[in-house]
ZATI-577463 format. One record per residue: x, y negated, z of N, C-alpha, C in turn; chain; residue number from 1. Coordinates in nm, 2 decimals. Each point is the difference from the previous one (the first is absolute). Layout:
N
+--------+--------+--------+--------+--------+--------+--------+--------+--------+--------+-----+
|    n_u |    n_v |    n_w |   ca_u |   ca_v |   ca_w |    c_u |    c_v |    c_w | cadena | num |
+--------+--------+--------+--------+--------+--------+--------+--------+--------+--------+-----+
|      X |      Y |      Z |      X |      Y |      Z |      X |      Y |      Z |      A | NUM |
...
+--------+--------+--------+--------+--------+--------+--------+--------+--------+--------+-----+
# end
This chain:
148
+--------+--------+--------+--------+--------+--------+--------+--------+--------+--------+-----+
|    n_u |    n_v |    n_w |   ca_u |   ca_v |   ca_w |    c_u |    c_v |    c_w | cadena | num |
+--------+--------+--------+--------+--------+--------+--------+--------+--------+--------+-----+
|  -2.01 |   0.00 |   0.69 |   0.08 |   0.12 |  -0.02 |  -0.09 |   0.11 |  -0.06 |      A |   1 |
|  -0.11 |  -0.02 |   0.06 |  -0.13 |   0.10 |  -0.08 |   0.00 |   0.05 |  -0.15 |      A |   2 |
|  -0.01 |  -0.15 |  -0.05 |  -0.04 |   0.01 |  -0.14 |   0.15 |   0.02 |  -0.08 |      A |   3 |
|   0.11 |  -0.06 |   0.06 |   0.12 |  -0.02 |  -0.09 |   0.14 |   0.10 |   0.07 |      A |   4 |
|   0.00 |  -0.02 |   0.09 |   0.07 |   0.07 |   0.04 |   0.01 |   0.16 |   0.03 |      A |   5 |
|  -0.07 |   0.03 |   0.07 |  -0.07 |   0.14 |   0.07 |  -0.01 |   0.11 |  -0.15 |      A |   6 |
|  -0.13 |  -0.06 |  -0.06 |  -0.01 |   0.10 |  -0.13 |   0.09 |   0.02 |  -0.10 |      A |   7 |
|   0.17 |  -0.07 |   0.00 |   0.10 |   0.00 |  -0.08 |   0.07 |   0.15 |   0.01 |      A |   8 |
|   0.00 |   0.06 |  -0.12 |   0.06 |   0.19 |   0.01 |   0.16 |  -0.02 |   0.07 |      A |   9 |
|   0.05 |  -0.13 |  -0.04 |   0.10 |   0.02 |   0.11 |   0.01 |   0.01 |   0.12 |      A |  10 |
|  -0.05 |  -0.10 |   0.05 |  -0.07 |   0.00 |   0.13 |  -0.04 |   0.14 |   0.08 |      A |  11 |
|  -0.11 |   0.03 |  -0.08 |  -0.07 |   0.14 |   0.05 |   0.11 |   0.15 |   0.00 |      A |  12 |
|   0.09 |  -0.02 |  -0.10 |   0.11 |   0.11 |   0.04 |   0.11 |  -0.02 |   0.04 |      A |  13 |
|   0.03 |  -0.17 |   0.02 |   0.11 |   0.00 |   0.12 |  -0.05 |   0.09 |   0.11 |      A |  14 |
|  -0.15 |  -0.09 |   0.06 |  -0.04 |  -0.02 |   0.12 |  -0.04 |   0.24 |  -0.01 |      A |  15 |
|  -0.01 |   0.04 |  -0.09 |   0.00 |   0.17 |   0.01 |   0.08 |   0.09 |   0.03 |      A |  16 |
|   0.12 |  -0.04 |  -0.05 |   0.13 |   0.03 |   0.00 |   0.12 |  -0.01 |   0.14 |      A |  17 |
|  -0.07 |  -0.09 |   0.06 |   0.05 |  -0.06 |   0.12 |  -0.02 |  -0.05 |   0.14 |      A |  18 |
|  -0.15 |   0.04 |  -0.02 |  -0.12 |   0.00 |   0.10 |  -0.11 |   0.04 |   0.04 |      A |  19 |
|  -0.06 |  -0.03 |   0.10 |  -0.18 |   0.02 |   0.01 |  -0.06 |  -0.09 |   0.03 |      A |  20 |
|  -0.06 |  -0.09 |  -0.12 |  -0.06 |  -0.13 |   0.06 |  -0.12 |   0.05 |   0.11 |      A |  21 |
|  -0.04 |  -0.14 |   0.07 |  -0.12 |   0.01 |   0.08 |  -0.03 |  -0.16 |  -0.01 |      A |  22 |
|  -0.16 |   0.00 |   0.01 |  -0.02 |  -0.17 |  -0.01 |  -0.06 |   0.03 |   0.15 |      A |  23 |
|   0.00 |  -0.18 |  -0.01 |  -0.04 |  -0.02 |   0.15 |  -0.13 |  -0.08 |  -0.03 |      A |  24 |
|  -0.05 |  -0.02 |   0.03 |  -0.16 |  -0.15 |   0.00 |   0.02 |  -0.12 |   0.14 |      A |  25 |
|   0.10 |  -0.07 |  -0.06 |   0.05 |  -0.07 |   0.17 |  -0.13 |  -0.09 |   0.07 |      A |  26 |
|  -0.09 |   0.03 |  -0.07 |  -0.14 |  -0.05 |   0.06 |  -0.04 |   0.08 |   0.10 |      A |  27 |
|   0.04 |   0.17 |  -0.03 |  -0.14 |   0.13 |   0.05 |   0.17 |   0.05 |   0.06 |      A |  28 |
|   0.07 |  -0.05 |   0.01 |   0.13 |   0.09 |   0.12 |   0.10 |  -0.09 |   0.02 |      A |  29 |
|  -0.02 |  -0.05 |   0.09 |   0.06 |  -0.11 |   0.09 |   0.06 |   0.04 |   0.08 |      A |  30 |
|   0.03 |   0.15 |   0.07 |   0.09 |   0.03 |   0.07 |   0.12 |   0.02 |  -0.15 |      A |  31 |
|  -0.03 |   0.06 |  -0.03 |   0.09 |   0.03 |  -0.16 |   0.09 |  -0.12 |  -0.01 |      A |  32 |
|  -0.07 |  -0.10 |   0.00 |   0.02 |  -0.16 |  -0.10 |   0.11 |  -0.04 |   0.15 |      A |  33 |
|  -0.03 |   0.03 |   0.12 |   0.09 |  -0.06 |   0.13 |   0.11 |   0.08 |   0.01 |      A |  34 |
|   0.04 |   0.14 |  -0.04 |   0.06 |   0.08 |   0.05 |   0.13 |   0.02 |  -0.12 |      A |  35 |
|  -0.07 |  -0.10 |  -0.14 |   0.10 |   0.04 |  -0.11 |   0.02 |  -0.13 |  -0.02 |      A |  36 |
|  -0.04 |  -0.18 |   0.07 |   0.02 |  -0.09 |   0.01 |  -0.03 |  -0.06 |  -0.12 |      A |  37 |
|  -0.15 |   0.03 |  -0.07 |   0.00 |  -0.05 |  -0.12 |  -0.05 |  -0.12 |  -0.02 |      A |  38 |
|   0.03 |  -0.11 |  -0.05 |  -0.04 |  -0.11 |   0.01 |  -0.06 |  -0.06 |  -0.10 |      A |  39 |
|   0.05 |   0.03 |  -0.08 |  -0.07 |  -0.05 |  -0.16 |   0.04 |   0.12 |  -0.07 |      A |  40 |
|  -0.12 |   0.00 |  -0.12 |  -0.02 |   0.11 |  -0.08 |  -0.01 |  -0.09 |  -0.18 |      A |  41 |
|   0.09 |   0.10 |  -0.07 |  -0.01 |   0.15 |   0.04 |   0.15 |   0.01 |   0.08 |      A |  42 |
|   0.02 |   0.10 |   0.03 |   0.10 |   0.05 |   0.15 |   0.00 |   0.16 |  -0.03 |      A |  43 |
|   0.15 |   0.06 |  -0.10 |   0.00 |   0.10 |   0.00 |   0.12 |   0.09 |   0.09 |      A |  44 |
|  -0.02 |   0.03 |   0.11 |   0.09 |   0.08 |   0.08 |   0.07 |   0.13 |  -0.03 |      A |  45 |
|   0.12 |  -0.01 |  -0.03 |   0.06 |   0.14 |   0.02 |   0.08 |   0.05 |   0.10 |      A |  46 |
|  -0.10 |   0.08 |   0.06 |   0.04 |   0.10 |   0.11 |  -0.01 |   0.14 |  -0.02 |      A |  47 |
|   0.07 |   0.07 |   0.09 |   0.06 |   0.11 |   0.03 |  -0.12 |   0.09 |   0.09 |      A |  48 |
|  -0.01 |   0.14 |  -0.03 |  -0.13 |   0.06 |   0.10 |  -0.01 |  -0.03 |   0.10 |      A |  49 |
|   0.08 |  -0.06 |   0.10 |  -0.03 |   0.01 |   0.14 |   0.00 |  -0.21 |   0.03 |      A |  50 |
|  -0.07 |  -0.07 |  -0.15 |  -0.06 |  -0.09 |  -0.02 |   0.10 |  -0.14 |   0.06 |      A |  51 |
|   0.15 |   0.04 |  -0.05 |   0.16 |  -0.06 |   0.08 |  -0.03 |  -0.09 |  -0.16 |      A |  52 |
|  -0.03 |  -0.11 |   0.00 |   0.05 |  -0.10 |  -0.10 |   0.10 |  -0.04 |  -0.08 |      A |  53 |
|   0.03 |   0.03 |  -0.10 |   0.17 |   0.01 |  -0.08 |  -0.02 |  -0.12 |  -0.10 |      A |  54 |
|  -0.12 |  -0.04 |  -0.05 |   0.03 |  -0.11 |  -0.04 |  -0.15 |  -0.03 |  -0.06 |      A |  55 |
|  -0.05 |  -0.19 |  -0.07 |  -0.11 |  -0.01 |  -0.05 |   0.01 |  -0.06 |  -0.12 |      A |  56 |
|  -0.13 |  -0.01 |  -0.04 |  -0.02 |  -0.11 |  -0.12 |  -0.09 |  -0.10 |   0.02 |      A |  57 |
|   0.00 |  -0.09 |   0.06 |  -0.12 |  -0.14 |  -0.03 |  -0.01 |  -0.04 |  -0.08 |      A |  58 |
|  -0.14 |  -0.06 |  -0.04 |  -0.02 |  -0.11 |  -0.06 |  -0.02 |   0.13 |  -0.21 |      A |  59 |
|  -0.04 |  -0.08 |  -0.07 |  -0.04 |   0.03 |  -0.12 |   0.13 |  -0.01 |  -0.09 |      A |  60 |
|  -0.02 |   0.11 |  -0.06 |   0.16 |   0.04 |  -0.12 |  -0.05 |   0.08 |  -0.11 |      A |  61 |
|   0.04 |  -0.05 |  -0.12 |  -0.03 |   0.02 |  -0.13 |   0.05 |   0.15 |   0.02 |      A |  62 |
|  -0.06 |   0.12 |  -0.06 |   0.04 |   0.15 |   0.00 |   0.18 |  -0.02 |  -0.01 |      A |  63 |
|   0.06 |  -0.03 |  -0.11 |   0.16 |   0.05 |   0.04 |   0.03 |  -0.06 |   0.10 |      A |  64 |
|  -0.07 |  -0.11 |   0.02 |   0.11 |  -0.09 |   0.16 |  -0.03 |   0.11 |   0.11 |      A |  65 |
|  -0.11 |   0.06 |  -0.02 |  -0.04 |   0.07 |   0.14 |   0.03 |   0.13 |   0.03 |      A |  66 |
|   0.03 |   0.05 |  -0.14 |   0.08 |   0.15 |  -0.01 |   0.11 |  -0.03 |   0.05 |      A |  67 |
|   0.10 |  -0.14 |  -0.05 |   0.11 |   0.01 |   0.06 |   0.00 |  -0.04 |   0.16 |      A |  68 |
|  -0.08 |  -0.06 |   0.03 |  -0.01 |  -0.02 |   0.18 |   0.00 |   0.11 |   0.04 |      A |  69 |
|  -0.11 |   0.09 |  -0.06 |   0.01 |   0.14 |   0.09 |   0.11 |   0.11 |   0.02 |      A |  70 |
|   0.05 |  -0.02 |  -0.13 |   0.12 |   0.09 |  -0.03 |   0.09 |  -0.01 |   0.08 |      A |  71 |
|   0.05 |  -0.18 |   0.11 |   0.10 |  -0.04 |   0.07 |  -0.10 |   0.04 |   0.13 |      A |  72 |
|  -0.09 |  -0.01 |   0.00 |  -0.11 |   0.06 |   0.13 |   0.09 |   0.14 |   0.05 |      A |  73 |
|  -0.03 |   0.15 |  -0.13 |  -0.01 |   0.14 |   0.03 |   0.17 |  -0.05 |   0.01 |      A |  74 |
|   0.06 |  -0.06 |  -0.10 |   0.19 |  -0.01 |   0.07 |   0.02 |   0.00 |   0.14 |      A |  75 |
|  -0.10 |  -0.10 |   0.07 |   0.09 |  -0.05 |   0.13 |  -0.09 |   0.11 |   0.07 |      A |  76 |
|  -0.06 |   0.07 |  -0.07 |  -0.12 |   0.13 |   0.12 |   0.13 |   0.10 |   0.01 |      A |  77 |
|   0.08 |   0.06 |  -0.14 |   0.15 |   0.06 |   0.00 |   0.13 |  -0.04 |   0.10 |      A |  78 |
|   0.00 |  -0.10 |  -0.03 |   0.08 |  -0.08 |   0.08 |   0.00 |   0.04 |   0.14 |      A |  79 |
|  -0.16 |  -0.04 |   0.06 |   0.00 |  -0.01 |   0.13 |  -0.03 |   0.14 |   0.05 |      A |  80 |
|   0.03 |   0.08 |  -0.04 |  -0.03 |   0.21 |  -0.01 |   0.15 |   0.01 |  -0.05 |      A |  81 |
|   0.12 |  -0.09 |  -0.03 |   0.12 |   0.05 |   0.01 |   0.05 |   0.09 |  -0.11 |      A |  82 |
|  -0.15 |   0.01 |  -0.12 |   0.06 |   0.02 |  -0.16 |   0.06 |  -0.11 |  -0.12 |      A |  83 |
|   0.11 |   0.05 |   0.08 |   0.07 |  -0.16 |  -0.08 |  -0.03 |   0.03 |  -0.13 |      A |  84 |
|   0.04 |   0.16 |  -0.07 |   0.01 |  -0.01 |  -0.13 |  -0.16 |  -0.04 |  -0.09 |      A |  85 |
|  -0.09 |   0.05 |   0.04 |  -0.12 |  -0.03 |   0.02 |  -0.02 |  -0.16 |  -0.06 |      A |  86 |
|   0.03 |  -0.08 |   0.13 |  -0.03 |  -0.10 |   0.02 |   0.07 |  -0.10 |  -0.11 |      A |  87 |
|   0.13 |   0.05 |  -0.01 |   0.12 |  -0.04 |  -0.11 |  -0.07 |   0.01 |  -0.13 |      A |  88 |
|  -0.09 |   0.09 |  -0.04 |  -0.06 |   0.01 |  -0.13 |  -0.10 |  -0.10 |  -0.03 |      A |  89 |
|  -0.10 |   0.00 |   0.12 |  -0.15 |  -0.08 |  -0.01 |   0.12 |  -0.16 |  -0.02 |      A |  90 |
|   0.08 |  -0.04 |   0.08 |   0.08 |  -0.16 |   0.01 |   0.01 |  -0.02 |  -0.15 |      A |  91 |
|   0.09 |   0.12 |  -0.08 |   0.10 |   0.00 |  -0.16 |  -0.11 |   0.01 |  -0.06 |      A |  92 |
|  -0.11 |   0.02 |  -0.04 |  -0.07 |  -0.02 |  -0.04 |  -0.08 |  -0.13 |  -0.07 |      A |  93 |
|  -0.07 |  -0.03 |   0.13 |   0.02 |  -0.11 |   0.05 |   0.08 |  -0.16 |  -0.11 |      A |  94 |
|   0.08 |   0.02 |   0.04 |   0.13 |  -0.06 |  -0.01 |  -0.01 |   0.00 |  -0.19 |      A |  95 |
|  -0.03 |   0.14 |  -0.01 |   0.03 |   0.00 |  -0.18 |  -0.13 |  -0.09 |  -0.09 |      A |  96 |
|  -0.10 |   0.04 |   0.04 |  -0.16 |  -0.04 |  -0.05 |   0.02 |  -0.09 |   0.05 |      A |  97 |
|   0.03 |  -0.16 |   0.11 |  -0.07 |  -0.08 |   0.01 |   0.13 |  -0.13 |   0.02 |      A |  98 |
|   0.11 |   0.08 |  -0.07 |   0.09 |  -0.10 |  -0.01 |  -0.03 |  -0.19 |  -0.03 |      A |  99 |
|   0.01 |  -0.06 |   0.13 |   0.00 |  -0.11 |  -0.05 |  -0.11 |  -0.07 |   0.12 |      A | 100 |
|  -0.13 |   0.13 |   0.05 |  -0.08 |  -0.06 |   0.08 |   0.02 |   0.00 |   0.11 |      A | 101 |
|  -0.02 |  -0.06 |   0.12 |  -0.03 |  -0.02 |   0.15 |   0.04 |   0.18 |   0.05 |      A | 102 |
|  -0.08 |   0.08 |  -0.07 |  -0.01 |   0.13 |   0.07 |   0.11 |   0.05 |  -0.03 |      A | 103 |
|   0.08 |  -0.01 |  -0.09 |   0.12 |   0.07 |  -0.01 |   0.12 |  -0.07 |   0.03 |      A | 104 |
|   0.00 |  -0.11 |   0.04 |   0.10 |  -0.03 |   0.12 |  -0.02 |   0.01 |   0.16 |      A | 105 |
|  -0.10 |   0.06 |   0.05 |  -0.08 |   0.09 |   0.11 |   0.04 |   0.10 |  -0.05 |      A | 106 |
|   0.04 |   0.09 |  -0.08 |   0.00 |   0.15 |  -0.02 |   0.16 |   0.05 |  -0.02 |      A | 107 |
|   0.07 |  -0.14 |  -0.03 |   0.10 |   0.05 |  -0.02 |   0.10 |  -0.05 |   0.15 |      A | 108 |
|  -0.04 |  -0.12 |   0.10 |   0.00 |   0.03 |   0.10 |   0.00 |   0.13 |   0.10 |      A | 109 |
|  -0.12 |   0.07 |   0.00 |  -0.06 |   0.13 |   0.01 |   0.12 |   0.11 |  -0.04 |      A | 110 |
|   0.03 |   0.00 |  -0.09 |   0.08 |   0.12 |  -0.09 |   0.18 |  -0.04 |   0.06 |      A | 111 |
|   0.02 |  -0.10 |   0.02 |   0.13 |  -0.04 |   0.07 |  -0.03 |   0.09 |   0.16 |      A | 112 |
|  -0.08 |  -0.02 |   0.08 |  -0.04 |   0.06 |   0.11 |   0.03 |   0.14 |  -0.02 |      A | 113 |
|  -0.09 |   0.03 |  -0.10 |  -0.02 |   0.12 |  -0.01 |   0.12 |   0.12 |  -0.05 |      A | 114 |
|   0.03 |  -0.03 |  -0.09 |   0.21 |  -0.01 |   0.00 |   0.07 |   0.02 |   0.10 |      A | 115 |
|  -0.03 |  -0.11 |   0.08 |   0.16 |   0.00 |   0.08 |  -0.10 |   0.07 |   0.12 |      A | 116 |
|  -0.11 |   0.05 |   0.03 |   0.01 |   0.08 |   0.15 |   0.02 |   0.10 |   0.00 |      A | 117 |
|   0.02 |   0.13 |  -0.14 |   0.03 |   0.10 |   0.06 |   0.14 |   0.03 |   0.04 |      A | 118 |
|   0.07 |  -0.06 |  -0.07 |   0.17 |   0.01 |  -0.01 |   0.06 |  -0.11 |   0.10 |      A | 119 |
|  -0.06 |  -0.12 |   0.04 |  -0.03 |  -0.13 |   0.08 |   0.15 |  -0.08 |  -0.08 |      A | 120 |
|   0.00 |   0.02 |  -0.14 |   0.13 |  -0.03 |  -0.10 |  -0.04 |  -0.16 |   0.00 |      A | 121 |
|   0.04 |  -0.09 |   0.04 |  -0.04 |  -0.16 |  -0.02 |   0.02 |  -0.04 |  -0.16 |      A | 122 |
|   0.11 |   0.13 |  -0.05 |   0.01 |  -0.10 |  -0.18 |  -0.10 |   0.05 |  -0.05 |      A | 123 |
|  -0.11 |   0.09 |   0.03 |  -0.11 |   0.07 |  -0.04 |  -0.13 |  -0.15 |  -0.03 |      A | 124 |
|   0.05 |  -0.04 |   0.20 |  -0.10 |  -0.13 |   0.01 |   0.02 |  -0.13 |  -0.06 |      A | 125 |
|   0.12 |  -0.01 |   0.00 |   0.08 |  -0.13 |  -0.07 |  -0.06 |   0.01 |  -0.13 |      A | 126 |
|   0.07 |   0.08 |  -0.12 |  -0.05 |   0.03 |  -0.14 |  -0.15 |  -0.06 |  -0.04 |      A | 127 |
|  -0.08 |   0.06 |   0.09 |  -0.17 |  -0.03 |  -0.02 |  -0.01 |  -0.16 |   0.00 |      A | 128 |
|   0.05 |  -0.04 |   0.14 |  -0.04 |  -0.15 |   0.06 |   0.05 |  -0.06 |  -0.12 |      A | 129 |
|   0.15 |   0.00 |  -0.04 |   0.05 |  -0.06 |  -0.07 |  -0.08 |  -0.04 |  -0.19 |      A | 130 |
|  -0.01 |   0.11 |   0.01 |  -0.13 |   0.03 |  -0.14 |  -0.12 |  -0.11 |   0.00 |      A | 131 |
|  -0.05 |   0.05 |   0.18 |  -0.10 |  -0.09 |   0.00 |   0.01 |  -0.16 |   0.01 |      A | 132 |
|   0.15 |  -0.03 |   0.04 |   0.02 |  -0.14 |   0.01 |   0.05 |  -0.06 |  -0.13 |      A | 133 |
|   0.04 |   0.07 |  -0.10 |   0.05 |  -0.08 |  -0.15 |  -0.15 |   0.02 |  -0.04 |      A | 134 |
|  -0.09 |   0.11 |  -0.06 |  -0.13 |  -0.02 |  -0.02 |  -0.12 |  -0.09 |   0.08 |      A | 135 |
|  -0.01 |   0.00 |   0.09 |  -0.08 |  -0.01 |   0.07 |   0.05 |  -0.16 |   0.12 |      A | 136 |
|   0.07 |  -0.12 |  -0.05 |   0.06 |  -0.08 |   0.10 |  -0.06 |  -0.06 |   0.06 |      A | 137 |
|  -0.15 |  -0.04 |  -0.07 |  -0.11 |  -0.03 |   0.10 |  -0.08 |   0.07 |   0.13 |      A | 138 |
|   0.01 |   0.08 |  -0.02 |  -0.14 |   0.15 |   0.06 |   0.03 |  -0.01 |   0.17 |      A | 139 |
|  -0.08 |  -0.02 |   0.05 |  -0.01 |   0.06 |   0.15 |   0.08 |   0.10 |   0.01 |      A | 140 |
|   0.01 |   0.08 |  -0.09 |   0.08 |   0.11 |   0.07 |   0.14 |   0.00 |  -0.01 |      A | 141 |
|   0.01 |  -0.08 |  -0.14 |   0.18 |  -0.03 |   0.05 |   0.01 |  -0.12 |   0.12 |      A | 142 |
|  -0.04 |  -0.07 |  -0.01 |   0.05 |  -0.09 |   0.17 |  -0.02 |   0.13 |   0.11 |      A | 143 |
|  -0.13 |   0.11 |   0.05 |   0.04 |   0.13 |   0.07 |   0.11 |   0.08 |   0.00 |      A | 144 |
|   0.07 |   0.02 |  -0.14 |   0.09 |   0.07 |   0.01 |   0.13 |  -0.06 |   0.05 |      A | 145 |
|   0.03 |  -0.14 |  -0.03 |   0.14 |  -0.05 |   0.07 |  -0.01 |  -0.01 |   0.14 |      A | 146 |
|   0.11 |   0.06 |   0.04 |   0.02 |   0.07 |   0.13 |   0.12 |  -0.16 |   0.04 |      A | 147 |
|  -0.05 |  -0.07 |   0.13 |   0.13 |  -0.15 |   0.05 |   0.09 |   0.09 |   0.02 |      A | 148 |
+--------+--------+--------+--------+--------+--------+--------+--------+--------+--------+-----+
# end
């Protein structure tokens, strides 16, 4: 992630735009490494100031794969702080740029959620799932979204 990932100007102004990074050295802070459950690296956490977990990234991702992981990261940080509209943007987004991959049947999952909780409208949640089940008939997240 050093050489390819990290120094990508996308990367560096998602990660500006939408955060404060901090590295860790899971060698030299082991309480860090126990307390944020990191197991393999690299291991990028997005949390909230009072260090509440909202979502991660493992494992090594080409700069756009990992812009878009993060992007569904700061969504479900909206999400779970109850800015749906927020959260609804970082998902649509999402969804637009990466049509086709893994992360944007996760995102549009996400954006069905994020839809239907402020109004708690189920055709808000149906609409999305349903999206994600003609696009997406494989994905983990459509077998999540059918409700027995």
């Amino acid at each position: 992630m050093d050489t390819v990932t990290y120094p990508d100007p996308r990367v560096a102004h998602f990660i500006e735009a939408h955060g404060a990074p901090a590295r860790v050295r899971v060698k030299e802070d082991r309480a860090l490494v126990q307390e944020y459950l990191v197991a393999w690296t690299p291991n990028v956490v997005i949390a909230d100031a009072e260090g509440r977990v909202h979502d991660r990234v493992e494992g090594f991702l080409p700069p756009e794969d990992f812009v878009a992981r993060l992007a569904v990261g700061v969504g479900k940080y909206h999400l779970h702080r109850q800015e749906y509209d927020r959260a609804a943007t970082r998902f649509e987004e999402v969804t637009r740029r990466h049509r086709g991959d893994d992360v944007a049947a996760e995102a549009l999952y996400w954006l069905g959620v994020a839809q239907y909780k402020p109004a708690h409208d189920p055709a808000l949640l149906r609409a999305s799932w349903q999206e994600l089940a003609r696009d997406y008939p494989g994905s983990d997240w459509t077998r999540r979204s059918k409700v027995p």
